[in-house]
C-alpha positions in Angstrom: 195.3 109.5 -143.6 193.3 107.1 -141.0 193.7 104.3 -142.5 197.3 104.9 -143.1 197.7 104.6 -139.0 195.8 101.6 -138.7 197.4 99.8 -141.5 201.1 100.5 -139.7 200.1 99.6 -136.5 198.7 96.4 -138.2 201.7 96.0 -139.7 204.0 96.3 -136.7 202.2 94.4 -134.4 201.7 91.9 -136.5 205.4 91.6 -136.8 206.0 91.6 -133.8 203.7 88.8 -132.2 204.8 87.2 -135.5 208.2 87.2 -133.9 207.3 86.4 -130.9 205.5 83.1 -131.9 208.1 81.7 -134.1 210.7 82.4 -130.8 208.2 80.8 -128.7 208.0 77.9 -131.4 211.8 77.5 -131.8 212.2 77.0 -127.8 209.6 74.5 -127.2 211.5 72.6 -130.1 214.6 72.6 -128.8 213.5 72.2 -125.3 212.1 69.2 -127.0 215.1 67.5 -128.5 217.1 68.8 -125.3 214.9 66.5 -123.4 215.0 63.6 -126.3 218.4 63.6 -125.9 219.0 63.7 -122.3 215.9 60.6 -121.8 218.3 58.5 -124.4 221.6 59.4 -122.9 219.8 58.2 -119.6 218.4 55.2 -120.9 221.8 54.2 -122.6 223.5 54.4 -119.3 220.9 52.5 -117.2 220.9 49.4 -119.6 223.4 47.6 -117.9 222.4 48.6 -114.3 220.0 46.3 -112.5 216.7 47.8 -111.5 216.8 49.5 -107.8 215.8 47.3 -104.7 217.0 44.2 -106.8 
């Protein structure tokens, strides 16, 4: 019956920091693209701008 107890707590931690990862994973990828995108959308709308101090 001991092993019973180690094998669910296995089990459910395992899903959860499992979880947790793939969350953690799926943020720093859209963070990623958010940032992608906004660098572009900056870099569109300074292309007819001269540089500062010019």
């Amino acid at each position: 019956m001991g092993e019973m107890g180690w094998i669910e707590i296995v089990l459910f931690y395992g899903i959860a920091i499992g979880f947790g990862v793939w969350q953690w994973v799926k943020m720093d990828r859209m963070l990623k693209k958010t940032r992608a995108e906004k660098a572009a959308k900056e870099a569109a709308e300074g292309e007819g701008e001269a540089p500062p101090g010019r």
